[in-house]
N, C-alpha and C positions, 0 to 999 in steps of 0.2 A: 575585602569589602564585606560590609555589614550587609545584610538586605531585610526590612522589616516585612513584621508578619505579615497574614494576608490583609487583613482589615485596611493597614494603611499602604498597600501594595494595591490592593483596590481600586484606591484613593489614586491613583499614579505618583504615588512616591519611593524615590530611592535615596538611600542615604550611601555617600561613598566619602571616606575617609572624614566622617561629621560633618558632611555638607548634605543636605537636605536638597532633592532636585525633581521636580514638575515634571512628569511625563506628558508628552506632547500630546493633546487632546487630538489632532487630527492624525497622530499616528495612531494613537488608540484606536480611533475609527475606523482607520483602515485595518488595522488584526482583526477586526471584528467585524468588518465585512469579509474578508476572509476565510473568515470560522462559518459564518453563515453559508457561503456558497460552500466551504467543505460539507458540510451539514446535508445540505444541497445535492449534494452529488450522490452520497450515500445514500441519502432516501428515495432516489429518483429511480424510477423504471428500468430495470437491467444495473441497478447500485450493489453494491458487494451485500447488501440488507438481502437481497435477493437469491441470493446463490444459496439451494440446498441439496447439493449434490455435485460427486465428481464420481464419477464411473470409467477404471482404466478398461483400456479393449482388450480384446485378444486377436491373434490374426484370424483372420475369417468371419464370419456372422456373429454379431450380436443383437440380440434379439431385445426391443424395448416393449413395454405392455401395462397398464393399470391394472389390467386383471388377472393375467398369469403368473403362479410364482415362481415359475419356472424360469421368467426372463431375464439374461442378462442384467436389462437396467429396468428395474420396477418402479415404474412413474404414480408418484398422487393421485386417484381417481376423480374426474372432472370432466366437465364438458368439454367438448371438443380432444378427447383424447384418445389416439388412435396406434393404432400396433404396427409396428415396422420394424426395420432392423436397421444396424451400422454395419460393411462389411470394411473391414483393414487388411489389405494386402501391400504390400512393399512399400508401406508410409502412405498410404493414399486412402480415404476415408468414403466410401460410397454409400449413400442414404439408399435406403430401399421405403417407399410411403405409396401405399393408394395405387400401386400399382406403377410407379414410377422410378427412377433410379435420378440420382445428382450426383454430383463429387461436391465432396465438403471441405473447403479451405480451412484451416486451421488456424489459429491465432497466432501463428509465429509467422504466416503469411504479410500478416498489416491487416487484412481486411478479412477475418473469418466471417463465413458463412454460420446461419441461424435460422432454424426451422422452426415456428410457432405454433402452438395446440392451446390456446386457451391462455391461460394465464400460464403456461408454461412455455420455456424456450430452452434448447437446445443445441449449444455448440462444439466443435473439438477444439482441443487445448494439445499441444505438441509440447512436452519436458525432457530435455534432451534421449530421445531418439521414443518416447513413449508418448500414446494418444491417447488421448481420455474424452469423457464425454461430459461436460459443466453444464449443470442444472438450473434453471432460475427459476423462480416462483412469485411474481411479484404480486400475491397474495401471501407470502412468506412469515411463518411468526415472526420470524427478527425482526421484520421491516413492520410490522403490526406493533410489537411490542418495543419498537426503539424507545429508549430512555433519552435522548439526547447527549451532544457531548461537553466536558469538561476540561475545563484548561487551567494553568497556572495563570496568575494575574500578567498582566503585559508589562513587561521590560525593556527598556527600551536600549538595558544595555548587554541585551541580549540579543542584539542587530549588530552587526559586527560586519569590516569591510576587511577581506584579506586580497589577497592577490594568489592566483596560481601557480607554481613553480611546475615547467613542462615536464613531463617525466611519461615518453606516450609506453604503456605497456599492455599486457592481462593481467588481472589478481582472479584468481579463483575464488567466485559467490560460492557458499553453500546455501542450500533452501531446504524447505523443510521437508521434505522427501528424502534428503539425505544425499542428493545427487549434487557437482560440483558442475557450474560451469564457468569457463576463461571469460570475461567479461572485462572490454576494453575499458579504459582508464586513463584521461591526457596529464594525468600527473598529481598534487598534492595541494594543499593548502597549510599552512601555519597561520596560527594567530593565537592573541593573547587574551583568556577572562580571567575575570574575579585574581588578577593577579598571576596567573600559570600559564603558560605557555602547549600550544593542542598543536596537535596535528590530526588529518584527515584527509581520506584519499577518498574520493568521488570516482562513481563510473560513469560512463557516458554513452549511452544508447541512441541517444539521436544527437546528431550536431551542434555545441554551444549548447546542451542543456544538460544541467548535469545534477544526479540525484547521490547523496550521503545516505547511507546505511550504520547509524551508528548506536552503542549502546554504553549509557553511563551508569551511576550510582545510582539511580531514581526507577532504573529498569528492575523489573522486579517488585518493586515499591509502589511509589506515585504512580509510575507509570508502566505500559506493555512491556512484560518479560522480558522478552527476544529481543526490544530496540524498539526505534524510531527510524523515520524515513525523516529529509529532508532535503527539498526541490527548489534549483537556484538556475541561473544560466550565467554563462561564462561570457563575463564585458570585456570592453576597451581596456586592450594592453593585459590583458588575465584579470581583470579587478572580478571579485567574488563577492557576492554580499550573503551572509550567513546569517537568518533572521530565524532564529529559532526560535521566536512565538510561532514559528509557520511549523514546528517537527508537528508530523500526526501519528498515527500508529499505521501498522499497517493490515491488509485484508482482516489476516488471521489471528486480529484480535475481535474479528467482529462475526466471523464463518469459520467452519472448519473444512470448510471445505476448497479452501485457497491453495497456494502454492508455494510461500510467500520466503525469497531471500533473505541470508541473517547478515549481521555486520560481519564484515574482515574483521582478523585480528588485529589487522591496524587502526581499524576504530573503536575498539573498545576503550573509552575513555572513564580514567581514574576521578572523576570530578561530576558534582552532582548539575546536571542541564537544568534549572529549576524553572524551564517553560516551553509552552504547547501542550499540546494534545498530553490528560490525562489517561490512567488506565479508564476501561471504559465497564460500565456497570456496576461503578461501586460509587455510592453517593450516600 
């Protein structure tokens, strides 16, 4: 399959095997509400735009401060911002503020705990067996200075219906730390574009929703390095729908301060994805 430039990709046109073919004006609409609410979520109050900082602990005290430089984790000077410490002993995370002592659920809990000073917030992060402390600033330049984001033209034959083949296992994530972890997985997808034949294995972290980590020809290039994410749930009888106007990037192309899983080697795909989410900040 041929796919014309952007101008008439714009347009909603695709051409496959010399047929000329109208992209559906209300599916367009819906990618593009789509993009909007992604847009949305990024810029929003506690959005990845926010995050300037990750600070790993040590066991015992650590000590935070705007005005010491002595502190563990050296906070932005601002109002409302006060000096306390983190203590870590046997994976359990104890705030010391004002005089007060908490225990701090961690994000691998479901529900971490977040302590607020101003336009700063404060949570622990758990990475296999390691706890850190994630910074937000939603006074943040990122989140100040966001350019908005970019995407290839919408394709509509880049929505694709596979089916599941069960395969319940663990594939070992690597993330960008370096660290590996088992991460369940109920089996695989095949399907066919532009002619070729893919495969792709999903993992599955909550029930029936299943997210692809994967990286093609365009990574590096068009688009984020590392890969793309891509967020589906699992229908009736395994039906999969693979709409890759919806790939985005992920955290750690937008912070550095993320965490962010890479694809398996079983999704590294030989063939160029030529939609969603562009790289970001280059226009």
């Amino acid at each position: 399959m041929m796919r014309w430039g952007r101008a008439a990709a714009s347009a909603g046109l695709l051409v496959v095997c010399g047929v000329l073919w109208a992209a559906s004006d209300t599916y367009r609409a819906q990618i593009e509400e789509w993009q909007r609410q992604r847009e949305t979520r990024l810029k929003a109050d506690g959005g990845w735009l926010t995050v300037t900082g990750l600070f790993w602990l040590h066991d015992g005290a650590n000590s935070f401060s705007s005005t010491s430089p002595d502190a563990a984790i050296l906070l932005p000077a601002g109002a409302g911002v006060k000096d306390g410490e983190f203590d870590l002993h046997n994976g359990r995370v104890l705030l010391r503020l004002d005089g007060q002592m908490r225990v701090m659920q961690p994000d691998s809990s479901g529900k971490p705990d977040v302590v607020t000073m101003g336009s700063l917030s404060m949570s622990v992060i758990e990475r296999g067996g390691r706890y850190g402390i994630r910074l937000k600033d939603s006074n943040s330049r990122l989140r100040k200075d966001f350019k908005g984001l970019r995407y290839f033209p919408v394709g509509e034959d880049y929505r694709i219906t596979a089916r599941l083949t069960p395969e319940a296992k663990k594939i070992p994530i690597l993330n960008v730390l370096g660290q590996v972890q088992a991460t369940p997985s109920p089996g695989y997808v095949e399907f066919e574009l532009h002619g070729q034949k893919l495969r792709l294995t999903p993992v599955e972290e909550s029930p029936g929703e299943l997210s692809f980590i994967f990286r093609d020809l365009t990574s590096g290039k068009e688009t984020y390095g590392s890969g793309r994410f891509l967020d589906t749930v699992l229908g009736k009888d395994g039906e999969v729908v693979l709409d890759f106007n919806k790939a985005y990037n992920p955290p750690c192309a937008f912070t550095a301060y993320a965490t962010c899983p890479l694809p398996p080697k079983e999704n590294r795909l030989g063939v160029k994805i030529e939609a969603g989410e562009l790289k970001y900040g280059e226009h």
